[in-house]
C-alpha positions as CSV (number, residue, x, y, z in Angstrom):
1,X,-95.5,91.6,-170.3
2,X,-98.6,91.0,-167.9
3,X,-97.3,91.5,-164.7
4,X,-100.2,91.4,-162.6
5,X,-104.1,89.6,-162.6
6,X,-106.7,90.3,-160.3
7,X,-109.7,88.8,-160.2
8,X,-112.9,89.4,-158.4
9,X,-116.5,87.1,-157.8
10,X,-115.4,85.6,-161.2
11,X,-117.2,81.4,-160.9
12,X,-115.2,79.7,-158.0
13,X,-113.2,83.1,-157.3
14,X,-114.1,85.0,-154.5
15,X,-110.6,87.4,-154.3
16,X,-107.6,86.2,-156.4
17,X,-104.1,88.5,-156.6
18,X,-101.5,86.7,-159.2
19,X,-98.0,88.6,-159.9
20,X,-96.0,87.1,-162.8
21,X,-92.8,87.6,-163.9
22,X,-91.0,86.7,-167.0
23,X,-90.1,83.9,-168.2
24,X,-92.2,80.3,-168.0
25,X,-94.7,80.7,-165.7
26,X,-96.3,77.1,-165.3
27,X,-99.7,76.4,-163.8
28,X,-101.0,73.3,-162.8
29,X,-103.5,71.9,-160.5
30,X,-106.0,68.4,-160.6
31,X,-109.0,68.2,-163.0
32,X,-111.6,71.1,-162.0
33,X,-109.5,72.9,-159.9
34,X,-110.1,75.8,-162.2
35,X,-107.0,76.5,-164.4
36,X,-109.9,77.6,-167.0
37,X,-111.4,79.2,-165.0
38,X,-108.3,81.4,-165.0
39,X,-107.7,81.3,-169.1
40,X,-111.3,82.8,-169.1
41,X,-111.1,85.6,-167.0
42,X,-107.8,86.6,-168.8
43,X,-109.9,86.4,-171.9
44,X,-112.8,88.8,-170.8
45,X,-110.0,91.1,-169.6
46,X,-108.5,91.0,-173.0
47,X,-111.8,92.2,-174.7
48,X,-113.6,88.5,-175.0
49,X,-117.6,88.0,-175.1
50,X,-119.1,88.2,-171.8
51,X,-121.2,85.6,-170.2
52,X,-123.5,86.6,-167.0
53,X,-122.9,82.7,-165.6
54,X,-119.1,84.0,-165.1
55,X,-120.1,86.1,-162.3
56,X,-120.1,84.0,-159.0
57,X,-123.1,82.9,-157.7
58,X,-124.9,85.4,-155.6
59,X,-123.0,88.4,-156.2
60,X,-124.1,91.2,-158.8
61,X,-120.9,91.6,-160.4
62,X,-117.5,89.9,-161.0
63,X,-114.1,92.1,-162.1
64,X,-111.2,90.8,-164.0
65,X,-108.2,93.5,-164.0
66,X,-105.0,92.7,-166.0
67,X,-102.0,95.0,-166.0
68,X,-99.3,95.0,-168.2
69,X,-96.1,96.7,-168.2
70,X,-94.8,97.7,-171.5
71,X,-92.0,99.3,-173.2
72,X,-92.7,103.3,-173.7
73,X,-92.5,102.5,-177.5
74,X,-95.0,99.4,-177.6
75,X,-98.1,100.0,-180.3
76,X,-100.6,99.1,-177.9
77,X,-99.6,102.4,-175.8
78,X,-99.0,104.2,-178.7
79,X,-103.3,103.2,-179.6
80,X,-104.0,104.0,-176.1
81,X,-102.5,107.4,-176.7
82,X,-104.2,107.7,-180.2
83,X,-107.2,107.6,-178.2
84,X,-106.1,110.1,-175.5
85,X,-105.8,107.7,-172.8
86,X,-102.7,108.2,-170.5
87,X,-100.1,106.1,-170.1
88,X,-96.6,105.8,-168.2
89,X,-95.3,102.6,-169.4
90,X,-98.5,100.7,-167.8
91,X,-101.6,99.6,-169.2
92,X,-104.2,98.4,-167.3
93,X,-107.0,96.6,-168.9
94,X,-110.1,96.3,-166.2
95,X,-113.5,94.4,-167.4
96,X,-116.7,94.4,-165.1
97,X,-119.0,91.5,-165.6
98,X,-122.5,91.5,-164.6
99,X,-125.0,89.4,-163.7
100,X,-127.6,90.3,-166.3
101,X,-125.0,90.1,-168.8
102,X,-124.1,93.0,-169.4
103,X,-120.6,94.2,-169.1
104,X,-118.3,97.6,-168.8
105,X,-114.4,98.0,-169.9
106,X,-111.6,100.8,-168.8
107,X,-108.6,101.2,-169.9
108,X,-106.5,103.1,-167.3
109,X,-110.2,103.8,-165.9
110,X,-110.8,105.4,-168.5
111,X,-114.5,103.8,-169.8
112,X,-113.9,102.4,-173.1
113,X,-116.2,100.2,-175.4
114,X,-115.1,96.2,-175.8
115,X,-114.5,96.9,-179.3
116,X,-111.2,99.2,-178.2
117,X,-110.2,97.2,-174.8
118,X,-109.9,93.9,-177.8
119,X,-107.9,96.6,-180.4
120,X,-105.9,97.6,-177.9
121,X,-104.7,93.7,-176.1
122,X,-104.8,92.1,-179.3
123,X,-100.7,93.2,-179.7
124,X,-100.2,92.0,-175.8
125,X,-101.5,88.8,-175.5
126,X,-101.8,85.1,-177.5
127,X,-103.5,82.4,-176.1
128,X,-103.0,78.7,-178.1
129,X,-104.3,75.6,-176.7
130,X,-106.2,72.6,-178.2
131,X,-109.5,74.0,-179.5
132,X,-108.6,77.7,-179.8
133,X,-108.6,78.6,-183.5
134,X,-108.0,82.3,-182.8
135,X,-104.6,82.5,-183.7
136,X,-104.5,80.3,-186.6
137,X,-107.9,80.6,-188.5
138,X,-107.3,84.0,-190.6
139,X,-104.8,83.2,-193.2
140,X,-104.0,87.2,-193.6
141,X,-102.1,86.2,-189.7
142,X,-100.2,83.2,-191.8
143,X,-98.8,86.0,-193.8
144,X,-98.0,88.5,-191.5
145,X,-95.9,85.1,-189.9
146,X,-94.8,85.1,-192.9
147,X,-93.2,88.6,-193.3
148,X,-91.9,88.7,-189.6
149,X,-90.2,85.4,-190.1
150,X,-88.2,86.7,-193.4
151,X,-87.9,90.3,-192.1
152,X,-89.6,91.7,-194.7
153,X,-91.5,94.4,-192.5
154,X,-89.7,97.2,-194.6
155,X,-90.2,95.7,-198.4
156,X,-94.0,95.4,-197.4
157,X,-94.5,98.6,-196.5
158,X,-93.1,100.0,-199.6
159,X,-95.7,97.7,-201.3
160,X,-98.3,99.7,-198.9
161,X,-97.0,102.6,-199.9
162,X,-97.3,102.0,-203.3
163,X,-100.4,100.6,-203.5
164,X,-101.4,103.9,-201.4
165,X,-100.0,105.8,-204.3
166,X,-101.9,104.0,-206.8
167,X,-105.4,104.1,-204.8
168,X,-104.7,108.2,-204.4
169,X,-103.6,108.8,-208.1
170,X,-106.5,106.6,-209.6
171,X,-108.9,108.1,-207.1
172,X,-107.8,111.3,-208.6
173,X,-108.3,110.5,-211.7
174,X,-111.7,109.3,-211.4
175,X,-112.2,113.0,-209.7
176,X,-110.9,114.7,-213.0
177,X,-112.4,112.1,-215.2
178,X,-116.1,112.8,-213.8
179,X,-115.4,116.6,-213.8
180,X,-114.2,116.5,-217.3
181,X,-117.2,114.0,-218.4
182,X,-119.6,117.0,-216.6
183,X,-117.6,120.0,-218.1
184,X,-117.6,118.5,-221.4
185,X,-121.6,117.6,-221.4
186,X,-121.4,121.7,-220.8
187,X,-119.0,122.4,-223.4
188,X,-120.8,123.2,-226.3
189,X,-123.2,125.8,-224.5
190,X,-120.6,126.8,-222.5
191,X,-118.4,128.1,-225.9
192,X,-121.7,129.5,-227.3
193,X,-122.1,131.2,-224.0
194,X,-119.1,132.5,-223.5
195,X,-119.1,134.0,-227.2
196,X,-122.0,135.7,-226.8
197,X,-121.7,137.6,-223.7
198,X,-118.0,138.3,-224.9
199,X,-119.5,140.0,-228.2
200,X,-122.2,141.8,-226.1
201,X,-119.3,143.4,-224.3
202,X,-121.9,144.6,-221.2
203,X,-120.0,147.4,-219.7
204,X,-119.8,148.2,-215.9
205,X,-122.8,150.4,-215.0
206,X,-123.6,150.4,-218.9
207,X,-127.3,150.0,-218.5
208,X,-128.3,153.0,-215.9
209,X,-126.4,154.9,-217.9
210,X,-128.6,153.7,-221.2
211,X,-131.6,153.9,-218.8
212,X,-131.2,157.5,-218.0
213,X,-130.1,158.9,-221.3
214,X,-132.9,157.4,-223.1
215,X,-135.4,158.7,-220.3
216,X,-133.9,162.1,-220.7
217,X,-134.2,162.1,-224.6
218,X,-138.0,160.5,-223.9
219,X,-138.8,163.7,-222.0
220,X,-136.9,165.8,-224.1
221,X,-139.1,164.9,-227.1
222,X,-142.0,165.7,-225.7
223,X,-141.2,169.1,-224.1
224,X,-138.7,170.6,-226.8
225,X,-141.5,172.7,-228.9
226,X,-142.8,174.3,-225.6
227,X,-138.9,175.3,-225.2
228,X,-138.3,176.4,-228.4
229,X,-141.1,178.6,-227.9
230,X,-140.5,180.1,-224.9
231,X,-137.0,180.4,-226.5
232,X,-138.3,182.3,-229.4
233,X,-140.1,184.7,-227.0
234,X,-137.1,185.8,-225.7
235,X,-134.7,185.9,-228.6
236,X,-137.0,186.7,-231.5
237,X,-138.7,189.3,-233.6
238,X,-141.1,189.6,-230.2
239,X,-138.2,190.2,-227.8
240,X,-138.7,193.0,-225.1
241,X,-134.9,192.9,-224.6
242,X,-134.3,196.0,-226.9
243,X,-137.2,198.0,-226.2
244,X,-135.9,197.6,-222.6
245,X,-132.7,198.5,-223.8
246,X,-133.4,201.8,-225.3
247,X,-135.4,202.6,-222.6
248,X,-132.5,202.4,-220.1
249,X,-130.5,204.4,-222.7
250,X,-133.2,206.9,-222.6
251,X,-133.5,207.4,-219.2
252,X,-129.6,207.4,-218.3
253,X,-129.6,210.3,-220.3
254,X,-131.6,212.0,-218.7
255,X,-130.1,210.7,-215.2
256,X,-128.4,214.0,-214.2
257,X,-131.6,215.9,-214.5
258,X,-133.2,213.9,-211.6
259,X,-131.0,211.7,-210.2
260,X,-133.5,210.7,-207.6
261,X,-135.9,209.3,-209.8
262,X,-134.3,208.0,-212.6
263,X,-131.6,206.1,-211.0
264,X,-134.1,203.5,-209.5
265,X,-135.1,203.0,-212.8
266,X,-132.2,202.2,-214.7
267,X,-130.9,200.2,-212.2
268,X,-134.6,197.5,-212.3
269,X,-133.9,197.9,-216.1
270,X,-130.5,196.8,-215.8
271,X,-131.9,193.6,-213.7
272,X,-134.7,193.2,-216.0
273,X,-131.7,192.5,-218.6
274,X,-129.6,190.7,-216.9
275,X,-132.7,188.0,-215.8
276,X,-133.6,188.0,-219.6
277,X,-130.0,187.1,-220.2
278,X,-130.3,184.1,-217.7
279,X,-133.5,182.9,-218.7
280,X,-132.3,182.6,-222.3
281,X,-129.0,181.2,-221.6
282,X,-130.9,178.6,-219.5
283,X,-133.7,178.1,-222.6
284,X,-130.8,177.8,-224.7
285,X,-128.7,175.0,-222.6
286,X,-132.2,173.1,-222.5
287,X,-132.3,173.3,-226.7
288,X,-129.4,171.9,-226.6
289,X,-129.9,169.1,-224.2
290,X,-133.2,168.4,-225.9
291,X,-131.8,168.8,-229.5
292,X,-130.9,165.1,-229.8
293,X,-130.7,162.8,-232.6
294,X,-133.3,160.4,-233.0
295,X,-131.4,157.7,-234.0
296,X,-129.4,157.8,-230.8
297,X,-132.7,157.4,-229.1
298,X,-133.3,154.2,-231.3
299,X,-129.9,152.4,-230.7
300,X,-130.1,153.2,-226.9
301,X,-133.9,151.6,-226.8
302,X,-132.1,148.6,-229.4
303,X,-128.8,148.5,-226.6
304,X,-131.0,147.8,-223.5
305,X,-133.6,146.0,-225.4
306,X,-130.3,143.2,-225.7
307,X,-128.8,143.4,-222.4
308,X,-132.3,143.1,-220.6
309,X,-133.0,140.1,-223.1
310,X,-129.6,138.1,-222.3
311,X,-130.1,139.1,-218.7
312,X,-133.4,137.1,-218.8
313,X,-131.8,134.3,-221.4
314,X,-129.2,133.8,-218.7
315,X,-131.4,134.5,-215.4
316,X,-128.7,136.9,-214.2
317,X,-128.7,141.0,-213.5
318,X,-127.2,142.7,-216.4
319,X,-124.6,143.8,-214.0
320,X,-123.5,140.3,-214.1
321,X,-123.4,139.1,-217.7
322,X,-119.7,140.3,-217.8
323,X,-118.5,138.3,-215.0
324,X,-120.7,135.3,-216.9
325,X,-118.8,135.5,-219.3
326,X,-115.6,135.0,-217.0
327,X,-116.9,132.4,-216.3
328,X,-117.8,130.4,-219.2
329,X,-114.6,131.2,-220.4
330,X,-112.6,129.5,-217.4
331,X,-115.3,127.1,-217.3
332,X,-113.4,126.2,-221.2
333,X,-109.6,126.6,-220.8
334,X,-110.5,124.5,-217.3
335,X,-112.0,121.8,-219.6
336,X,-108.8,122.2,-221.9
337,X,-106.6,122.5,-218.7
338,X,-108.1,119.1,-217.5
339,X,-108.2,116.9,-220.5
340,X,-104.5,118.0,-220.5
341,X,-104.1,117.0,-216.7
342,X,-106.4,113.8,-217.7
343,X,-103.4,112.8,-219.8
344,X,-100.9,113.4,-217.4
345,X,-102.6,111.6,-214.4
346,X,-103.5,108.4,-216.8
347,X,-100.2,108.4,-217.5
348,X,-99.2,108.6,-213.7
349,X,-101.5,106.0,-212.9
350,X,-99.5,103.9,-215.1
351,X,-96.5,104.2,-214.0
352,X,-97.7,103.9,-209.8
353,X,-99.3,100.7,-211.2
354,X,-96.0,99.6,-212.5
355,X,-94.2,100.6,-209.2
356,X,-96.9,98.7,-207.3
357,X,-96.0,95.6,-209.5
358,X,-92.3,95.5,-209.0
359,X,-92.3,96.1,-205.2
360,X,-94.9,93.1,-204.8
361,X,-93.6,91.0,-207.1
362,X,-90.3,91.2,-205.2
363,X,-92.1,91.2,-201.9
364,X,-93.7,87.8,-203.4
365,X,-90.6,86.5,-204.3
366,X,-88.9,87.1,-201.0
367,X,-92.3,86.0,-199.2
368,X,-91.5,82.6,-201.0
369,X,-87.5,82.1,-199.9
370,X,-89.2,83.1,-196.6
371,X,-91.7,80.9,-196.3
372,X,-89.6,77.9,-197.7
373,X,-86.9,78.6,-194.9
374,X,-90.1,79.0,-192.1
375,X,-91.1,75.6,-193.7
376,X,-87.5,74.2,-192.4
377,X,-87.4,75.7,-189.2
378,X,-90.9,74.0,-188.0
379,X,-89.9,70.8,-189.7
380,X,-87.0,70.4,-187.5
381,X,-88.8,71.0,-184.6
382,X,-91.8,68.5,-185.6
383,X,-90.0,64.9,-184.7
384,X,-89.2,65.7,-181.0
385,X,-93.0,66.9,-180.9
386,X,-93.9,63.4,-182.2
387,X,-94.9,65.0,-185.6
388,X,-91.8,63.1,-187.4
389,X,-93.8,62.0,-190.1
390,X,-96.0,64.7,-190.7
391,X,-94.7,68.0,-192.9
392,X,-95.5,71.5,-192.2
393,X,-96.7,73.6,-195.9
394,X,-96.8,77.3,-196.5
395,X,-98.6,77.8,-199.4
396,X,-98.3,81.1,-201.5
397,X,-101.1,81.5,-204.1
398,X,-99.7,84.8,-206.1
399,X,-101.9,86.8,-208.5
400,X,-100.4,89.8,-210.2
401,X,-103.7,91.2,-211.4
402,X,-104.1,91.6,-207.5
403,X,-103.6,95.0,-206.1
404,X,-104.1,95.0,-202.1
405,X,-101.7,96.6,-199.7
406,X,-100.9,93.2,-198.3
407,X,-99.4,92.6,-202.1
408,X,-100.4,89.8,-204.3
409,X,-100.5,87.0,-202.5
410,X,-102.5,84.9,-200.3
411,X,-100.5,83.0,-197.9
412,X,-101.9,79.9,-195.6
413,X,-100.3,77.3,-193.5
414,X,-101.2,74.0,-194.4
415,X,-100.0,70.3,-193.2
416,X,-99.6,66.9,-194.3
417,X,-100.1,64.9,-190.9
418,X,-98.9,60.9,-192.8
419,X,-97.1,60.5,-195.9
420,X,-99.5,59.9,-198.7
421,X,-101.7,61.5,-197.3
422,X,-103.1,65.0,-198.7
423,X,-101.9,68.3,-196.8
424,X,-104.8,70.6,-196.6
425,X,-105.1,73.8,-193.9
426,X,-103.8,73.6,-190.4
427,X,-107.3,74.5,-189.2
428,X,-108.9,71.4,-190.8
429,X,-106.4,68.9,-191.0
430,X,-104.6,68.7,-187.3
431,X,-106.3,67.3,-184.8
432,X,-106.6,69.0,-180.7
433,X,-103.5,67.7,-179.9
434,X,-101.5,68.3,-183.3
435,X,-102.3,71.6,-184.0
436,X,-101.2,72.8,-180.4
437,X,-97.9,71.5,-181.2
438,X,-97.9,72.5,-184.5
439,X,-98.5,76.3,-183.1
440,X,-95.8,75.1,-180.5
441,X,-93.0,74.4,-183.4
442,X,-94.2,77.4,-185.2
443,X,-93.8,80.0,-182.5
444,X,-90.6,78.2,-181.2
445,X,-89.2,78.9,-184.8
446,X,-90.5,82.4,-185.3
447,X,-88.9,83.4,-181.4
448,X,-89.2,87.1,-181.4
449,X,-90.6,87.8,-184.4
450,X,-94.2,87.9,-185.2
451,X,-95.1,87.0,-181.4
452,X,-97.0,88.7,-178.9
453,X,-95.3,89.6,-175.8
454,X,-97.0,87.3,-173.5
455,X,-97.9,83.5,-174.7
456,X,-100.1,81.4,-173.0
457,X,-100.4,77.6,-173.6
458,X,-103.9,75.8,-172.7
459,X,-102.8,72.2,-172.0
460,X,-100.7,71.6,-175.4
461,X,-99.2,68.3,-173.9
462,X,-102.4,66.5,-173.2
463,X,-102.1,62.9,-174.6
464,X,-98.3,62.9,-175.0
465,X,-95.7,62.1,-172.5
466,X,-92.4,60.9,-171.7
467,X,-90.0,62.6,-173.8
468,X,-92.8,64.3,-176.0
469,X,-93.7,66.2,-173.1
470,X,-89.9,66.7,-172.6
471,X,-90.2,68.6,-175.7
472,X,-92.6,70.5,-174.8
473,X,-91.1,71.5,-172.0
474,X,-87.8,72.6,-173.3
475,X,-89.5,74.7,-176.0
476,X,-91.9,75.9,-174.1
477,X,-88.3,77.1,-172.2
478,X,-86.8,78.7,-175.4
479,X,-89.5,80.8,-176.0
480,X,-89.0,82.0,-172.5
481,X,-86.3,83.6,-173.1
482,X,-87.5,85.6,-175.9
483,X,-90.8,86.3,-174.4
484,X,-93.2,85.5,-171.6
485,X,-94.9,82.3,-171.5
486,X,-97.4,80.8,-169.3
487,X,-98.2,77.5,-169.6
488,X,-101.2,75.4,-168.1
489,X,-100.1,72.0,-167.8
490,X,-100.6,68.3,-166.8
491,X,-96.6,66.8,-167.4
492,X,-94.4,67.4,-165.2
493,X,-91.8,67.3,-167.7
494,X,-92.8,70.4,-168.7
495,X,-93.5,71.8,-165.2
496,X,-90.0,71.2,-164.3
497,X,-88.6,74.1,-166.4
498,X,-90.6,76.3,-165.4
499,X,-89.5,79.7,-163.8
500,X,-92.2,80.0,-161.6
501,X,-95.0,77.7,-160.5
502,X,-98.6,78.3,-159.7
503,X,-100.7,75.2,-158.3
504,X,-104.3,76.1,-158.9
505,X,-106.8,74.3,-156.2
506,X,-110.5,74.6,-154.9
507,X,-110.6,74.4,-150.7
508,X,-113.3,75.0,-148.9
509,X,-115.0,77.8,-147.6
510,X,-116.7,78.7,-144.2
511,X,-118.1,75.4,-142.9
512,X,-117.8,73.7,-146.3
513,X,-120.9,75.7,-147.3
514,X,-119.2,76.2,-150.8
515,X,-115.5,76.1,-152.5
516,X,-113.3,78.7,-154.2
517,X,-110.2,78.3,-156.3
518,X,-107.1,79.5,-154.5
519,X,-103.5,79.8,-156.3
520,X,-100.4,79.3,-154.4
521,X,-96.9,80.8,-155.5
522,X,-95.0,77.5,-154.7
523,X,-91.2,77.7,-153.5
524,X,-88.8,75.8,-154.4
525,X,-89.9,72.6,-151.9
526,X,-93.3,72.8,-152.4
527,X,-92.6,72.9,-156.6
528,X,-91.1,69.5,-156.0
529,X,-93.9,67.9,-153.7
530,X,-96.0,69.3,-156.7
531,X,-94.3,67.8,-159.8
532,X,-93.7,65.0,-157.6
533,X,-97.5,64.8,-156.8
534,X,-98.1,65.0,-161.3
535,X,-95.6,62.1,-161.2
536,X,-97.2,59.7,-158.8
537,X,-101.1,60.9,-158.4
538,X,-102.8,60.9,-154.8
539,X,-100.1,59.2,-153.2
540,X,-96.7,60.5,-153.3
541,X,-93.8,58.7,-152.4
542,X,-90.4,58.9,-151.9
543,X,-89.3,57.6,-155.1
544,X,-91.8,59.9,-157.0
545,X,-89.9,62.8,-155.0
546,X,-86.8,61.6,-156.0
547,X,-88.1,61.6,-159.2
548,X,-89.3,65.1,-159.4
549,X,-85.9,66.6,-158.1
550,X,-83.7,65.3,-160.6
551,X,-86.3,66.0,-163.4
552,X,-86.1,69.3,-162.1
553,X,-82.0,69.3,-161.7
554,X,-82.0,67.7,-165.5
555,X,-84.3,70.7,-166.7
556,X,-81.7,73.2,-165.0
């Protein structure tokens, strides 16, 4: 509940320091005393447009501070924390006004935009008087009423929840529908694709392989006859290998006749041999690696001839058809997978659409038994209000081709002010005074539910009095017991019940240079010279004081 507003250079206020308690908080005050003045700075604290003409005159800035202490588990505390903003239970909403019209919000003093500080409040606070359409003029409000009045809270947010499930299975189904739609555009060069790099079955490292043996059997043709050749000089008719032989024979014959000279010689004869043995065991190992067949050389050329040409039909290295080929291929069984998972989400679709149906068709039907009963509750208060003849109309307009979160209907408060007459919406039909009290009978028959935990009431008695006003006053008291209600006020029927009593008054200031609105906490004595002062005007007399105690012992 608000438990404290302070208010700074705001119009007629130079320093103002309010504590309010729960309850029914009345304020009251003569004509111009500034009791607005108050409802507006309230306002700008709860997120409202600023206005540079609020700030008092000759002073660059005004300051509006509202705090309200809340319960740990209260929404508005748990946005606050949403937004990392720290909180023990308290929130304090603090709005700077300047002069030039511009303005700055905190929350906690932490700086936050007017966009958040109105998020935030709009859970903490309701204001209602004759020309304030706020709390009435969105119709999605009527059926939020609506809900809290029947208790339907859970059943509509299985109807969110299910229309959540429908928005996140169709949305993926339009994601596997476009992806299939693409895949399948693909399809039949994908399948020729995939065919044709599967058939050309590129091995790893396949083509530096083909590369190397084809430039090995390239050389090879073109030096073999010099090899054979040389290969022929060693190993043919012209071969110095067995005259060299014999000769070493010859001379190892003779090797014990002169040891000293022959044995040099055989040995450079015996590595004379031996090198011809190398030299034609290396001519012969390069006959054989250059005695190829020339068709081998043809299908190597024809092998990378096709590699290189799908590498360039497909813009990738050879290296890479293979894994192209993967590709394409999972590119296909995905396209099969998701025509198969197609099937299965259309189907789910289907049924999270028929889910949707059933939990807002039976939140519709419960929102009508609800709204019928809401109906009653605000007729019976109507007559005390002076609204005997007029009728108070919840219309639900349901379409089940709708799907919303909210369900399928569209809910709005309507009225029939005279018999014959035709009802139409609240907004347009009531007049100042009627739709105050129609607000009046609506939140006094909702109580606690679908209320914010502070109410203020602008003035909803003007024009009425006598036991109208008594109404008021002892339903203004109701809801005080369910929540905290301040109440500005010209009847001092209504003033009577009140809990605690603010008169609101301008005195001067200095030498009578200018005047400021003061509010006074009145006590018990000073409530009755006030109510007694609403009962009898300027002068106030005995009997007028008389008057005011027992209204105020009848309201007890």
């Amino acid at each position: 509940m608000l438990v404290r507003l302070a208010i700074r250079d705001i119009v007629l206020i130079d320093q103002l320091d309010l504590e309010f308690a729960a309850g029914l908080s009345i304020l009251t005050g003569e004509t111009g005393a500034g009791k607005s003045i108050l409802l507006d700075a309230l306002s700008l604290a709860l997120g409202a447009r600023g206005d540079g003409a609020l700030v008092r005159q000759g002073q660059a800035q005004g300051q509006v501070t509202a705090v309200f202490d809340l319960a740990d588990d209260h929404p508005a505390l748990a946005m606050a924390r949403e937004r990392n903003i720290e909180t023990d239970g308290e929130l304090i909403l603090r709005r700077v006004q300047l002069a030039d019209g511009r303005t700055r919000a905190f929350i906690n003093d932490q700086p936050v935009s007017a966009q958040m500080i109105r998020v935030i409040s709009g859970g903490l606070v309701e204001i209602h008087g004759q020309h304030d359409e706020r709390a009435l003029m969105d119709a999605s409000t009527h059926r939020t009423l609506v809900d809290a009045y029947g208790a339907l809270d859970a059943m509509a947010e299985s109807t969110k929840a299910a229309f959540g499930a429908v928005k996140a299975v169709e949305s993926e189904l339009a994601d596997e529908t476009a992806r299939v739609a693409a895949a399948q555009a693909e399809a039949d060069f994908a399948a020729h694709a995939h065919q044709e790099l599967t058939k050309l079955a590129v091995e790893p490292g396949e083509e530096e392989v083909l590369a190397e043996r084809r430039s090995q059997m390239m050389q090879a043709e073109k030096v073999s006859a010099d090899i054979r050749e040389a290969y022929e000089s060693l190993s043919g008719e012209a071969s110095a290998t067995p005259i060299l032989v014999a000769a070493a024979r010859r001379l190892e014959r003779r090797l014990s006749q002169a040891p000293t000279l022959i044995e040099p010689c055989v040995k450079a004869l015996d590595s004379a041999l031996e090198a011809l043995d190398a030299a034609t065991s290396a001519i012969e190992t390069a006959l054989r690696a250059a005695d190829f067949d020339p068709n081998e050389l043809e299908r190597a050329e024809a092998r990378l001839f096709a590699l290189r040409g799908m590498s360039r039909k497909y813009s990738a290295p050879v290296a890479q058809l293979a894994a192209l080929a993967e590709k394409y291929g999972a590119d296909l069984a995905a396209l099969d997978a998701g025509r198969a998972r197609l099937v299965a989400l259309t189907q789910a679709a289907k049924e999270a659409r028929r889910q949707y149906a059933l939990a807002a068709a039976s939140l519709s039907k419960a929102r009508q038994s609800s709204a019928r009963e809401l109906e009653r509750a605000v007729g019976a208060e109507l007559a005390p209000l002076k609204l005997e003849r007029a009728r108070f109309i919840v219309e639900i307009a349901s379409d089940p081709n709708i799907l919303s979160a909210e369900g399928i209907d569209r809910v709005e408060f309507c009225v029939q002010t005279n018999p014959g007459s035709r009802a139409g919406p609240l907004m347009r039909v009531a007049s100042g005074g009627e739709l105050a009290r129609f607000m009046l009978a609506l939140k006094v028959a909702l109580a606690d539910r679908g209320s914010a935990p502070t109410l203020v009431f602008d003035e909803i008695d003007t024009g009425v009095g006598g036991a109208v006003a008594d109404a008021i006053g002892q339903r203004l008291a109701r809801l005080a017991t369910r929540a905290q209600v301040l109440a500005v006020t010209h009847a001092p029927q209504v003033a009577a019940r009140s809990t605690s009593h603010f008169r609101i008054a301008k005195s001067d200031v200095g030498r009578g240079e200018r005047v400021a609105t003061r509010v006074l906490n009145l006590d018990a004595p000073a409530r009755r010279e006030e109510i007694a002062r609403m009962l009898a005007g300027a002068t106030i007399t005995e009997e007028a004081r008389a008057a005011a105690k027992r209204l105020i012992e009848n309201a007890g």
